[in-house]
C-alpha positions as CSV (number, residue, x, y, z in Angstrom):
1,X,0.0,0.0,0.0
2,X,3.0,2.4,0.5
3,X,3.9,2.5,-3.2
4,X,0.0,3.4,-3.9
5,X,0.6,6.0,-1.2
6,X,3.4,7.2,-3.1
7,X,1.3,7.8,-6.2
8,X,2.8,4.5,-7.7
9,X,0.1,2.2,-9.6
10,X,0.6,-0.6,-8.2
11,X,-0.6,-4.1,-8.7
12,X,0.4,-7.4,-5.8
13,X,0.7,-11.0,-7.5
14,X,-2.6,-11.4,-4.6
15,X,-4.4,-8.9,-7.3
16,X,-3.7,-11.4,-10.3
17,X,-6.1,-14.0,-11.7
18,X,-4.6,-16.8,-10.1
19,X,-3.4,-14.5,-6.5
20,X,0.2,-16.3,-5.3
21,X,-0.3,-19.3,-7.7
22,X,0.3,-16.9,-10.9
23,X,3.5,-18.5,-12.6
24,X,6.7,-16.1,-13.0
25,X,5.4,-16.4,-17.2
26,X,2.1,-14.6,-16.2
27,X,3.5,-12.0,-14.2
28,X,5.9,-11.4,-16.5
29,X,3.0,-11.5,-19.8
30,X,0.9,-8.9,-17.2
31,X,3.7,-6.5,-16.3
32,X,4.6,-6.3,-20.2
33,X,1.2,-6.0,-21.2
34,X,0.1,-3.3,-18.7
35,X,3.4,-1.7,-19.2
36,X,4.5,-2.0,-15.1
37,X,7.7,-2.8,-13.2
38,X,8.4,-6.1,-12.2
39,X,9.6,-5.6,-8.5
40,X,11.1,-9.0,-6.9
41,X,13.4,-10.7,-4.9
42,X,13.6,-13.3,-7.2
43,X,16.6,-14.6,-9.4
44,X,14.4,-16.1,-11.6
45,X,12.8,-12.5,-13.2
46,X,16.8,-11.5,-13.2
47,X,17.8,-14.2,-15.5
48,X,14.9,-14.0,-17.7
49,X,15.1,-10.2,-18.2
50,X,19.0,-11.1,-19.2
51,X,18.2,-13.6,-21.4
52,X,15.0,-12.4,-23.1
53,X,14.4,-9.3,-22.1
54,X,11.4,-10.3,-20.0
55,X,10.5,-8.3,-18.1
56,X,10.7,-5.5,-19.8
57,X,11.5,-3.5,-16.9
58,X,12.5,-5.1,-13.2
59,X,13.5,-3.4,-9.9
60,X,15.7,-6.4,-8.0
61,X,15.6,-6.0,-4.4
62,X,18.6,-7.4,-2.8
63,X,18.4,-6.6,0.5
64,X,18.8,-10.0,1.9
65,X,15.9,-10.5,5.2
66,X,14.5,-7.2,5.7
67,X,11.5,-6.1,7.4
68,X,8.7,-4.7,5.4
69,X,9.4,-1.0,7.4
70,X,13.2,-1.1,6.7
71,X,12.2,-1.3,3.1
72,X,9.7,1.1,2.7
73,X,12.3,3.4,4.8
74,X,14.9,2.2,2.0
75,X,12.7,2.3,-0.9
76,X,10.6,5.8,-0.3
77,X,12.9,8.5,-0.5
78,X,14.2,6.7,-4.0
79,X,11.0,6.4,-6.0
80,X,11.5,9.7,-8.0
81,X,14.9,8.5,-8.7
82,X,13.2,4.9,-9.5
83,X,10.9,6.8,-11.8
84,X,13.1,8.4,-13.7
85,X,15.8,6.0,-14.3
86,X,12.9,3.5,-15.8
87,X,12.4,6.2,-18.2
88,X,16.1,4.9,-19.3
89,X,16.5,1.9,-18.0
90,X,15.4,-1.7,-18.1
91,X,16.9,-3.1,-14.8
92,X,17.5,-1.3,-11.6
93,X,18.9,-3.0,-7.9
94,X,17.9,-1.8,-4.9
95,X,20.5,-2.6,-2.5
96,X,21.1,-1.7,1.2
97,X,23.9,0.6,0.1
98,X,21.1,2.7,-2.6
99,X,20.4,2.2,-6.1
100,X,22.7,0.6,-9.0
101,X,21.5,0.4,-12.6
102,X,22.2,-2.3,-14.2
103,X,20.8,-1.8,-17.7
């Protein structure tokens, strides 16, 4: 709800057709189609997006455990910067140490 808060238009796997049983292929066909960021912890989206540019855009967090307040203390301030560099750029990491963009 933070990102919404943020004025981010944003959409949780739970929202999708088939909630937390949608495969990694139909959040990645939904992202694309809708034109959204895939944000995830998961490898999986990072190997695709290198391989075949799907997603078409992806935030990584790789922050390792982290509660869901240290992340929205992490991620907040950065969402103009988030915004603009996916104007850009395909993949960004959001690190405990900031923001790196990869591609």
């Amino acid at each position: 709800n933070w990102l919404t808060d943020a004025g981010c238009d944003g959409v949780h796997s739970l929202n999708l057709a088939n909630k937390n049983r949608s495969t990694d292929e139909q959040i990645i066909e939904f992202a694309d189609l809708e034109h959204r960021i895939v944000i995830t912890k998961d490898a999986d989206f990072v190997n695709s997006h290198l391989l075949w540019a799907r997603p078409t855009r992806l935030l990584l967090i790789s922050t390792g455990n982290i509660s869901n307040q240290n992340l929205e203390e992490l991620f907040r301030p950065v969402i103009p910067t988030l915004i603009a560099e996916f104007h850009t750029n395909s993949f960004l990491e959001l690190g405990r140490s900031g923001l790196v963009i990869r591609s």
